[in-house]
C-alpha positions as CSV (number, residue, x, y, z in Angstrom):
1,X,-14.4,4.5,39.0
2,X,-12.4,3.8,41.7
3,X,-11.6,6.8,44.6
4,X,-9.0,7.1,47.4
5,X,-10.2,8.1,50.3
6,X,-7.9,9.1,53.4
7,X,-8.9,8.6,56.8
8,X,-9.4,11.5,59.4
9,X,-8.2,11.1,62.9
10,X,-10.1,13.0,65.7
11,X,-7.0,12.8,67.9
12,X,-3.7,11.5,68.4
13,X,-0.5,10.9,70.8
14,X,1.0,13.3,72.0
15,X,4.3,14.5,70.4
16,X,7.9,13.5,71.5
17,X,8.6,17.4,71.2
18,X,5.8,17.4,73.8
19,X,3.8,19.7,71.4
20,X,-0.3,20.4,71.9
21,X,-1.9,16.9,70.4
22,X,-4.5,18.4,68.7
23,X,-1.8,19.9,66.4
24,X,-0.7,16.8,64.5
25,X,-4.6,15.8,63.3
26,X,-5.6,18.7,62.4
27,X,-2.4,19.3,60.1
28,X,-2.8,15.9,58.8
29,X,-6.7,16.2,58.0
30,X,-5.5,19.4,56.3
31,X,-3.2,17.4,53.9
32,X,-5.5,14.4,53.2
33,X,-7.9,17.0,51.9
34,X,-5.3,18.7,49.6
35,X,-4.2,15.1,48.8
36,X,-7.8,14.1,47.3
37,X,-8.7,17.8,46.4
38,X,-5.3,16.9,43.7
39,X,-6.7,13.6,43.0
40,X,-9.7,14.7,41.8
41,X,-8.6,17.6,39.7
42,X,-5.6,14.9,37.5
43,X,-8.7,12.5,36.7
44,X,-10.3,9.8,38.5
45,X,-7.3,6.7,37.6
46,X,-9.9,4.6,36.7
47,X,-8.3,1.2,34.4
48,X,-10.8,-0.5,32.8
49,X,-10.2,-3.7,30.9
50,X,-11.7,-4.5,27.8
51,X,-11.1,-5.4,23.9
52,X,-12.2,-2.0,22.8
53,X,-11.8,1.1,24.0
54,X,-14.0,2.2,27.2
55,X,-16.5,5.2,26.3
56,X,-19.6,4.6,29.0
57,X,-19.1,6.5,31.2
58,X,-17.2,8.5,29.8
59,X,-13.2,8.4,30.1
60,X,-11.2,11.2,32.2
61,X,-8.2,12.5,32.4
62,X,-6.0,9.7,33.7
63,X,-8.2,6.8,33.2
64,X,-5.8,3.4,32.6
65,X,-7.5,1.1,29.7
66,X,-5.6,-2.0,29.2
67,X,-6.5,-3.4,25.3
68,X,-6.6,-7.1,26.0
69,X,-7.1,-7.6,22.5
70,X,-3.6,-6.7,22.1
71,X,-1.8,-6.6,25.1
72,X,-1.5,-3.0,25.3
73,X,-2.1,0.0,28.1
74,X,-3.1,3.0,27.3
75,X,-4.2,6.3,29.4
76,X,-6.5,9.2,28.5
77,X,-5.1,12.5,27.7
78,X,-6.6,16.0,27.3
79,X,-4.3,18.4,25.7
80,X,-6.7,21.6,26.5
81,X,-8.2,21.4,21.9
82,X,-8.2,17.5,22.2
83,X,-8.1,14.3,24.0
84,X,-7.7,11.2,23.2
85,X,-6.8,7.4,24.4
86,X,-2.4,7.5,23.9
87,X,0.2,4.6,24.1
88,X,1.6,4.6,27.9
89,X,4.5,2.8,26.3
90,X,4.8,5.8,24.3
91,X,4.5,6.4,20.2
92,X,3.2,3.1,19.1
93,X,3.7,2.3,15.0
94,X,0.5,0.6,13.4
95,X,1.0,-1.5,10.6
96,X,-2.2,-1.3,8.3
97,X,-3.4,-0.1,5.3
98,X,-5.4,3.1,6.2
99,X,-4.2,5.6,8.7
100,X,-5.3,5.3,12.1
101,X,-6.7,8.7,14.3
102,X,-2.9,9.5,15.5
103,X,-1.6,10.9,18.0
104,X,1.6,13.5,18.4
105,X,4.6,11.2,17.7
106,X,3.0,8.0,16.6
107,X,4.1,6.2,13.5
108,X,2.0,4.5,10.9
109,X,3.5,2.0,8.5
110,X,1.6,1.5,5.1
111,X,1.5,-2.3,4.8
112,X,-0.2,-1.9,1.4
113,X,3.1,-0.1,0.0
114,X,5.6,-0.2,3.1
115,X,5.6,3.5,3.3
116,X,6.1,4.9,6.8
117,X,4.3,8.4,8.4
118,X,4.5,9.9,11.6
119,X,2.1,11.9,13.1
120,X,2.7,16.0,13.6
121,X,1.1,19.1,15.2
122,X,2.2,21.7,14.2
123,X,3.6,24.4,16.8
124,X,0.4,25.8,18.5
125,X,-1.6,22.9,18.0
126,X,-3.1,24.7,14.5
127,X,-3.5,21.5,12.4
128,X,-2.2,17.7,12.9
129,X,-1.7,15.1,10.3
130,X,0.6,12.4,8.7
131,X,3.5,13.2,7.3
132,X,5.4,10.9,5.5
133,X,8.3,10.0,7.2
134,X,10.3,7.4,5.1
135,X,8.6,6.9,1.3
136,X,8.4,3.9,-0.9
137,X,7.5,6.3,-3.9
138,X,9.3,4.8,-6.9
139,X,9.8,1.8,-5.5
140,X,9.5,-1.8,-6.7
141,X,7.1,-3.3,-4.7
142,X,6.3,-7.2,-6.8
143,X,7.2,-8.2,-10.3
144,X,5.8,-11.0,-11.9
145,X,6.2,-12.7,-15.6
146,X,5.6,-15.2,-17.9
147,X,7.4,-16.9,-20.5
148,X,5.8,-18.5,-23.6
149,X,8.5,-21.0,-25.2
150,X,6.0,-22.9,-27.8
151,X,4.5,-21.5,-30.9
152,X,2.1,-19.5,-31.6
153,X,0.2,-18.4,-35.7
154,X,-2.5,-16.3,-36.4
155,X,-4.2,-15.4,-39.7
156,X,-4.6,-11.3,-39.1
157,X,-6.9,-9.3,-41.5
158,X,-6.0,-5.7,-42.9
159,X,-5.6,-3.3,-40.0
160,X,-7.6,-6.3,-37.8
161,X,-5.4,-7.8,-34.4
162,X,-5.4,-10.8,-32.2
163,X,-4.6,-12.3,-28.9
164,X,-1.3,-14.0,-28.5
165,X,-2.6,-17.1,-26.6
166,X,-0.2,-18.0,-23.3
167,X,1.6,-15.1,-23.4
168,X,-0.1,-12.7,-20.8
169,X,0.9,-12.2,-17.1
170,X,-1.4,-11.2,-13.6
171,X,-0.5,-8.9,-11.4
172,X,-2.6,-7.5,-8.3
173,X,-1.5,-4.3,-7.2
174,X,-1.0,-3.5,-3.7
175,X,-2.4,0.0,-3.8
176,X,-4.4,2.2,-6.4
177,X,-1.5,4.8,-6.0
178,X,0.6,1.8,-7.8
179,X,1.7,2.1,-11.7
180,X,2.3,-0.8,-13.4
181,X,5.6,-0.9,-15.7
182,X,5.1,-3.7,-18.0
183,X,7.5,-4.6,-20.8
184,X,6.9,-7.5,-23.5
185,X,10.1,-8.9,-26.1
186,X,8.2,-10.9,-28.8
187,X,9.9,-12.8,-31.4
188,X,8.3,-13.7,-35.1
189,X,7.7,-12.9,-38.3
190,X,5.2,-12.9,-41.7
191,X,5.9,-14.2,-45.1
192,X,7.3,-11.4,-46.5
193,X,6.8,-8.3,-44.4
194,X,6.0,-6.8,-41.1
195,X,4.5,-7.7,-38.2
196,X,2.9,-5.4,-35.5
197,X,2.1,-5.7,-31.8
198,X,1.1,-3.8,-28.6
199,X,0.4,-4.4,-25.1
200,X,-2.9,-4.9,-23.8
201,X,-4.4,-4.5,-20.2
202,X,-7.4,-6.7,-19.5
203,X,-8.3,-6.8,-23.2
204,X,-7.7,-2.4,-23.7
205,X,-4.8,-1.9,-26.4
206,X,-2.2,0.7,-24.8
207,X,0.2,3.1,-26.2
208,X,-1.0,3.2,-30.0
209,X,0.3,5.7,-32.1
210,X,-1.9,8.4,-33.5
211,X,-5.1,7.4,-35.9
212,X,-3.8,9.0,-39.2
213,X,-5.8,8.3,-42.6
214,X,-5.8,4.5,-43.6
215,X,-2.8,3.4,-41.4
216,X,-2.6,1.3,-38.4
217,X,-2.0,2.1,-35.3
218,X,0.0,-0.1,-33.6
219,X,2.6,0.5,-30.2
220,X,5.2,-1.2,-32.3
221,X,5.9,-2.8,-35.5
222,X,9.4,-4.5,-37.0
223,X,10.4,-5.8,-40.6
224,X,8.8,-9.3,-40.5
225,X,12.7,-10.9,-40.8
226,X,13.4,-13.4,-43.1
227,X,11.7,-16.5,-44.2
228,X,14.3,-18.5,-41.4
229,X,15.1,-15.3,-39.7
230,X,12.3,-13.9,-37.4
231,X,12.8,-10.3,-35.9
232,X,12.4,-9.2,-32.0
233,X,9.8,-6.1,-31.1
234,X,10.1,-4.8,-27.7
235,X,7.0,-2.8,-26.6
236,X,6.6,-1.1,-23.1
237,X,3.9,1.0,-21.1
238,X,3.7,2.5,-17.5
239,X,0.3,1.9,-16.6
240,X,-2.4,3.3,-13.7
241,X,-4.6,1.2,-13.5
242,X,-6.2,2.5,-10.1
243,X,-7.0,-0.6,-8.5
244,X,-6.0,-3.1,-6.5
245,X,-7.8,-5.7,-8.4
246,X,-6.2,-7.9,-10.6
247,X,-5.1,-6.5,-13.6
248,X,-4.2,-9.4,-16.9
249,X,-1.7,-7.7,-19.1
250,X,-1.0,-9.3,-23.0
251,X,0.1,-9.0,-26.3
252,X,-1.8,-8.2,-29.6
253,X,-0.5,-8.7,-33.1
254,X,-1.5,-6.6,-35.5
255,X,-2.7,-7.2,-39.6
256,X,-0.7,-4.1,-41.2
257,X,-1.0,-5.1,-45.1
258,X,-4.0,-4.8,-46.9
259,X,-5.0,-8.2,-47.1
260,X,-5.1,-11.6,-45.0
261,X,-1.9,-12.7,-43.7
262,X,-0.6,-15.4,-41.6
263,X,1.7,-14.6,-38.5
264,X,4.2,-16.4,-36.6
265,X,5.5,-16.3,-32.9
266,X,8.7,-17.9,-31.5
267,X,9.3,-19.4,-34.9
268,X,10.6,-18.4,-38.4
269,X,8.4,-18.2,-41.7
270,X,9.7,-21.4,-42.9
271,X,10.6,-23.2,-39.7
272,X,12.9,-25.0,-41.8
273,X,14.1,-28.5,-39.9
274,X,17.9,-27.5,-40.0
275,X,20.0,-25.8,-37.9
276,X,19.1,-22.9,-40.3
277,X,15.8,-22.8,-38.8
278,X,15.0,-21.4,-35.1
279,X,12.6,-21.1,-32.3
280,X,13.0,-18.4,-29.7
281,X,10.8,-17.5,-26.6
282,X,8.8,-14.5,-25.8
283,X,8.6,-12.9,-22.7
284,X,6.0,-10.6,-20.6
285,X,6.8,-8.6,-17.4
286,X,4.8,-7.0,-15.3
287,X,6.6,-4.8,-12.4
288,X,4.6,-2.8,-9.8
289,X,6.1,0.7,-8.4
290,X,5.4,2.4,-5.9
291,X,3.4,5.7,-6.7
């Protein structure tokens, strides 16, 4: 830790006011004293330079640490309940996705959501903590989708359900605060009556309706359309799923006769080869939101 020492003088010349010559030392060996007494007490102004900060020995009141990991100086501060090393540029804002130890003023932005705190102690120095200071709750943060254009069939046993192959979509979410609104449009039918579907995340059905005697439970179901005429289902769930893992969402179709049935996607019944006969697209879309 550097020190500043100021030299004594033992005598001196005498003064153009022709004044005693022992009176300017001893005044000015007076003031170096005070000078380094005041010194001492602010902290020793030590500046240390290093990627982390300095902790042996132990910093003081003062001390300079210049981050060269980052380009940044900082000095040591004791408030009388704490102390710690604070921006000399003044409130810095940290961009990651856990909060950093703060300081009074300094702002922390969320990278994982883009939400953006600042750091407050409250009058008296009682408690300090984040507080949010501009919020991305609610807000869309990624949406992703997929669109299945060929065909799809599927023979579907009584209250059984299957897969719709290519029509899923991924989404990793960027925090575990994060819901997941996710909205399917499928387009088919069945020979003669109605088809059934819900959305699925990583394999789990969501949204069914109440188990109630022999029925099925399904999210949604339409009237099968035509034999050249296939109906649309739209099914939708907002979904938590708490990580920030990827998370496959889907579509399963659903048996609801009582026997074996064949089932049709993005085509009609028939698929007549006329302009009486169609073939649509489904869709899947998965949109994350802020929590």
């Amino acid at each position: 830790m550097a020190e500043i020492s100021l030299t004594r003088l033992s005598g001196g010349n005498t003064p153009a006011d022709g004044s005693d010559p022992r009176t300017f030392p001893a005044i000015w060996n007076a003031s170096a004293t005070a000078i380094e007494g005041a010194l001492a007490e602010g902290g020793g102004g030590s500046i240390t330079v290093s990627d982390t900060a300095p902790t042996d020995p132990a910093p003081g009141q003062g001390d300079l640490w210049w981050d060269s990991a980052n380009g940044k100086l900082f000095v040591y501060y004791v408030d009388g309940d704490s102390s710690q090393w604070v921006d000399a540029a003044g409130p810095s804002v940290a961009v990651q996705s856990t909060a950093p130890t703060g300081y009074e003023g300094q702002l922390w932005l969320d990278d994982t959501d883009g939400s953006m705190y600042v750091y407050y102690t409250d009058p008296g120095g009682g408690s300090s903590s984040w507080i949010g200071a501009v919020s991305r709750s609610g807000g869309i943060l990624q949406v992703v989708s997929t669109t299945k254009t060929d065909t799809f069939s599927a023979s579907i046993g009584a209250g059984a359900s299957t897969s719709v192959t290519g029509l899923t979509v991924d989404i990793t979410p960027r925090s575990t605060s994060s819901k997941i609104l996710v909205t399917a449009t499928i387009v088919g039918g069945r020979n003669g009556g109605q088809i059934g579907a819900a959305l699925t995340a990583d394999g789990t059905q969501l949204n069914l309706g109440d188990a109630a005697g022999s029925r099925t439970s399904v999210q949604s179901a339409n009237a099968g359309g035509t034999d050249n005429l296939p109906s649309a289902i739209t099914v939708q769930a907002l979904h938590s799923p708490s990580t920030t893992s990827t998370v496959t969402y889907g579509v399963d179709l659903f048996g609801i006769i009582t026997s074996t049935s064949t089932y049709y996607l993005n085509r009609s019944t028939n698929d007549t080869d006329s302009t009486a006969g169609q073939r649509s697209s489904s869709t899947i879309t998965a949109i994350e939101v802020a929590g």
